[in-house]
C-alpha positions as CSV (number, residue, x, y, z in Angstrom):
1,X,-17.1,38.7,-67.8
2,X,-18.3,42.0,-69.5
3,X,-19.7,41.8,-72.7
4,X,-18.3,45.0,-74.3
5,X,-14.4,45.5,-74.8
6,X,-12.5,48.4,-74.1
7,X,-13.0,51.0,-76.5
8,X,-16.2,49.3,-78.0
9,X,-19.1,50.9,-77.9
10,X,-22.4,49.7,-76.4
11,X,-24.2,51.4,-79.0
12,X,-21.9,51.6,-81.9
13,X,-25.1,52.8,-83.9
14,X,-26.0,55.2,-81.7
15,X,-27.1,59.5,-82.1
16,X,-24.1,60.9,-83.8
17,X,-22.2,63.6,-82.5
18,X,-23.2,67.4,-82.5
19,X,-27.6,66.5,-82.3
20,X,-28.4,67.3,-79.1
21,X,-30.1,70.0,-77.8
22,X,-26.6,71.6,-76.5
23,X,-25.3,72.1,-80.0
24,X,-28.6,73.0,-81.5
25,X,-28.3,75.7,-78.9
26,X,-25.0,76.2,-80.1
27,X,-25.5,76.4,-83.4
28,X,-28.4,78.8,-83.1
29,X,-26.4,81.2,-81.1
30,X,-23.2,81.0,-83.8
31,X,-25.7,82.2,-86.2
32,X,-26.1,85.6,-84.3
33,X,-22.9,85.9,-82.8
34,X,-21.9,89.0,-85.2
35,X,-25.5,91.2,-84.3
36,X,-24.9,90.2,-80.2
37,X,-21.0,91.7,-80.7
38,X,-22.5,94.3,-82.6
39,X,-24.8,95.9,-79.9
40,X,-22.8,95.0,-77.1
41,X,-20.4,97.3,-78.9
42,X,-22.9,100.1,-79.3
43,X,-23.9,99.7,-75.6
44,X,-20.2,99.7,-74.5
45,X,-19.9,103.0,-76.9
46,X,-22.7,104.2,-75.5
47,X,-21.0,104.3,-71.4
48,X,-22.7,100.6,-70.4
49,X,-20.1,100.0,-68.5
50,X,-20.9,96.2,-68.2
51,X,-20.9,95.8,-71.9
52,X,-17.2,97.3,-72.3
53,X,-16.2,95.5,-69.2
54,X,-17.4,91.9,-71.2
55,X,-16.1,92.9,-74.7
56,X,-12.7,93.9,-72.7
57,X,-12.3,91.1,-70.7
58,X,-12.7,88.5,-73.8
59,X,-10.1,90.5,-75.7
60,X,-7.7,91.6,-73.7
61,X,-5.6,89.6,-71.3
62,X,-5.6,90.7,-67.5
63,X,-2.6,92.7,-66.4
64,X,0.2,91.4,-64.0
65,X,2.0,93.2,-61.5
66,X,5.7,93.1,-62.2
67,X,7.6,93.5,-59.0
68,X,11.4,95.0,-60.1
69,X,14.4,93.7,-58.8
70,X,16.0,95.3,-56.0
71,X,19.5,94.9,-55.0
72,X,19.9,93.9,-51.5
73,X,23.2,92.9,-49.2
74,X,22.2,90.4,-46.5
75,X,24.8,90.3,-43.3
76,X,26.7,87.6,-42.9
77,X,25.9,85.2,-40.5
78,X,22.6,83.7,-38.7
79,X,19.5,83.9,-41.1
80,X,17.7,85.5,-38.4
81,X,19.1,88.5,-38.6
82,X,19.0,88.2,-42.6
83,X,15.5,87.7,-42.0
84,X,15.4,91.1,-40.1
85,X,17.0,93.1,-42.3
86,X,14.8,92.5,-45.1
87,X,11.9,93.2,-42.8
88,X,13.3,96.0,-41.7
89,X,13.6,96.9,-45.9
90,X,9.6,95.9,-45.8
91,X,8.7,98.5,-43.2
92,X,11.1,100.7,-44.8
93,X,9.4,100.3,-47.9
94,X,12.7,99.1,-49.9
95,X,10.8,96.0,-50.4
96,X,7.4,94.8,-51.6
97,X,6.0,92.4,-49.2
98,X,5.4,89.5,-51.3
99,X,9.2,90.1,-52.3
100,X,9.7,90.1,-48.8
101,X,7.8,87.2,-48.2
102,X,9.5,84.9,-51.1
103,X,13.0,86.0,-49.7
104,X,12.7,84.7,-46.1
105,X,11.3,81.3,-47.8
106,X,14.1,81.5,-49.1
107,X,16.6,82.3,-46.3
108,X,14.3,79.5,-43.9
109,X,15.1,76.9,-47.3
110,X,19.0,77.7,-46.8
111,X,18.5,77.3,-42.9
112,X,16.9,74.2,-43.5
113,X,19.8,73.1,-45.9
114,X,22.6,74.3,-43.9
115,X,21.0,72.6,-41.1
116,X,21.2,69.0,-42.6
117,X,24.4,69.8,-43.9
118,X,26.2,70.5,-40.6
119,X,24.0,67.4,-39.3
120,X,25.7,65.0,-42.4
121,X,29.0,66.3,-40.9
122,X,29.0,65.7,-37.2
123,X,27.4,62.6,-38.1
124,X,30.1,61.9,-40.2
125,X,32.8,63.0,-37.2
126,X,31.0,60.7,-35.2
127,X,31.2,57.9,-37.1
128,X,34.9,58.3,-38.0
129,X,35.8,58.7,-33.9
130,X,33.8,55.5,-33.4
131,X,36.0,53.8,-36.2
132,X,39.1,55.1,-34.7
133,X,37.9,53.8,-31.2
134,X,37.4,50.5,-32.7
């Protein structure tokens, strides 16, 4: 049997929070934070390209691609051929490929879901011949 509960402390009298050497460190480097943002703006004003490239990245968030919509008809019929059309619209360059790539996922999903639908319904043909044959 443990001695200690959970959430009791093996040493409730132990060094307190925030006195260790990591937030002495801390603390030291809080104190100077305005003079290290201060010259690493005068560098980056200055063409250090590394300095404006830190001071940039901590302000301002990275930019996303947006990919547009595009309007596209898909045939009717086998998602092969749906799958070749918007292939074709890749090469074509109609298309970005990852919006390319995320629409046949898409078409195989539906494939995949038709699929097991027209299994559930022979199955169910099936089942109703046997119950007739009964």
């Amino acid at each position: 049997m443990s001695r200690w509960q959970p959430g009791q402390s093996g040493n409730p009298k132990g060094r307190p929070p925030g006195t260790g050497e990591v937030a002495k460190l801390r603390a030291g480097i809080a104190e100077r934070v305005p003079d290290i943002l201060d010259r690493l703006t005068e560098a980056a004003l200055a063409g250090d390209v590394q300095a404006a490239r830190l001071l940039l990245e901590r302000v301002l968030p990275p930019i996303k691609p947006v990919e547009l919509p595009v309007e596209m008809t898909l045939p009717e019929g086998r998602p092969t051929e749906q799958a070749r059309q918007v292939l074709a619209a890749a090469a074509g360059g109609a298309l970005a490929p990852d919006q390319a790539v995320s629409l046949i996922g898409a078409l195989a999903a539906m494939a995949r879901i038709s699929e097991t639908d027209e299994l559930r319904e022979r199955i169910e043909r099936l089942e109703a011949v046997a119950e007739r044959d009964r």
